[in-house]
N, C-alpha and C positions, 0 to 999 in steps of 0.2 A: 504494500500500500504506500503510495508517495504521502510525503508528509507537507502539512499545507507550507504555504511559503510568506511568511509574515509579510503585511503590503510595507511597501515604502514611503515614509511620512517625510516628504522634504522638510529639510528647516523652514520654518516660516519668517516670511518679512521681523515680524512682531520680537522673534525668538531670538534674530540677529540682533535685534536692536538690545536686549535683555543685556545679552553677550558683549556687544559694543559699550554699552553704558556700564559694567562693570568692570572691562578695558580702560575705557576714555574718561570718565570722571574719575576716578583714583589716580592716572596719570596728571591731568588738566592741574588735580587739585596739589600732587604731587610739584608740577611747575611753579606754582603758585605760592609755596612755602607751607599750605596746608594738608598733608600726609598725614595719614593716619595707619594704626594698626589696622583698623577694618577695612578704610581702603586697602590698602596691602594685600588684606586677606581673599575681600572679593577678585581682584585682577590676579593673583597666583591662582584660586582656584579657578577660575576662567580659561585663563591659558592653556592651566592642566589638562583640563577637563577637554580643551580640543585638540590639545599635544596627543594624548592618549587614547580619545577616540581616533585622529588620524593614524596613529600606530597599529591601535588593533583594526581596522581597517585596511591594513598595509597599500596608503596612499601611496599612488606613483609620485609624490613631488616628494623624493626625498630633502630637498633644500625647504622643506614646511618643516618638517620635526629639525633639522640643523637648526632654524632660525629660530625657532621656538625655544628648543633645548639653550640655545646662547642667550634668550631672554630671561630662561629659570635659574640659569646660573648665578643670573645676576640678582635676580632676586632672592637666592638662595642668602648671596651676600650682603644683601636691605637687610632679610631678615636677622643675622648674626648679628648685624650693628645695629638694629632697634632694639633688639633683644637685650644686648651690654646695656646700650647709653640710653633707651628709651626714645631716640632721637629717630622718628618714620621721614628718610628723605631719599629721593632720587638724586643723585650729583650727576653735573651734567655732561661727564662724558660716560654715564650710563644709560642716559636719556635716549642714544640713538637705536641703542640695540633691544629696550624693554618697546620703544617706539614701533622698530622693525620685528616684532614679537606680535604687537597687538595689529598689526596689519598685515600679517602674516596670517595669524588667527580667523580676522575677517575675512579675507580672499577663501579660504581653505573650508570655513563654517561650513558652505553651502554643498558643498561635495560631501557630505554628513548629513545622516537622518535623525531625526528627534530619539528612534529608538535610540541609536549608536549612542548619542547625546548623554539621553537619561540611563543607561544602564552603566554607560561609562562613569559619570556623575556619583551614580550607586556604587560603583566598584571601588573609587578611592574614596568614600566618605568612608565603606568599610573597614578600607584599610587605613585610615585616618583614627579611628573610632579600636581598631585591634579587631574587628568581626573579622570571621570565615566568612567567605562569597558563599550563598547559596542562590 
């Protein structure tokens, strides 16, 4: 018996914008001198979340996960030094490549489905949280 074949939910207009707003207002506010831990938090998980969908996805643009992976890096690095000094800042020769992360991101969304999206979403809150994936 073939087994059914889940439909394909493209990303929606609305869904990008979700995704872009949690990109671009934590950067914006980031330029601005007002950073935050929770911005931080939303634009790392954002990125992730379409780093690791286009992974398990095994996108033909490997220069999307390169450019991505160089923007977590960096953020890896925000987070170490807000963590010491409490101080949430972008410096500005970081600026270019968390920049080329969140337009990366955008370009790449659309070639993802909302499933790919939300289960990917679900798989690192698990593993954020120490759950088993079931």
């Amino acid at each position: 018996m073939k087994k059914p074949r889940t439909p394909r939910v493209p990303v929606t207009h609305g869904l990008k914008n979700i995704y872009a707003m949690d990109m671009h207002l934590p950067y914006q506010a980031a330029c601005a001198g007002k950073f935050s831990v929770v911005g931080f938090g939303r634009m790392a998980a954002a990125l992730m979340v379409v780093r690791s969908a286009l992974e398990m996805a095994q996108t033909r643009m490997p220069q999307a996960v390169e450019t991505l992976d160089a923007a977590l890096v960096i953020l890896q690095h925000i987070r170490q030094r807000g963590d010491s000094s409490n101080v949430w800042e972008i410096t500005e020769e970081e600026r270019p490549a968390i920049l080329s992360g969140i337009e990366m991101a955008e370009q790449c969304i659309g070639t993802l489905t909302t499933t790919q999206l939300e289960q990917t979403a679900d798989m690192l809150l698990r593993q954020v949280l120490g759950e088993s994936a079931t």
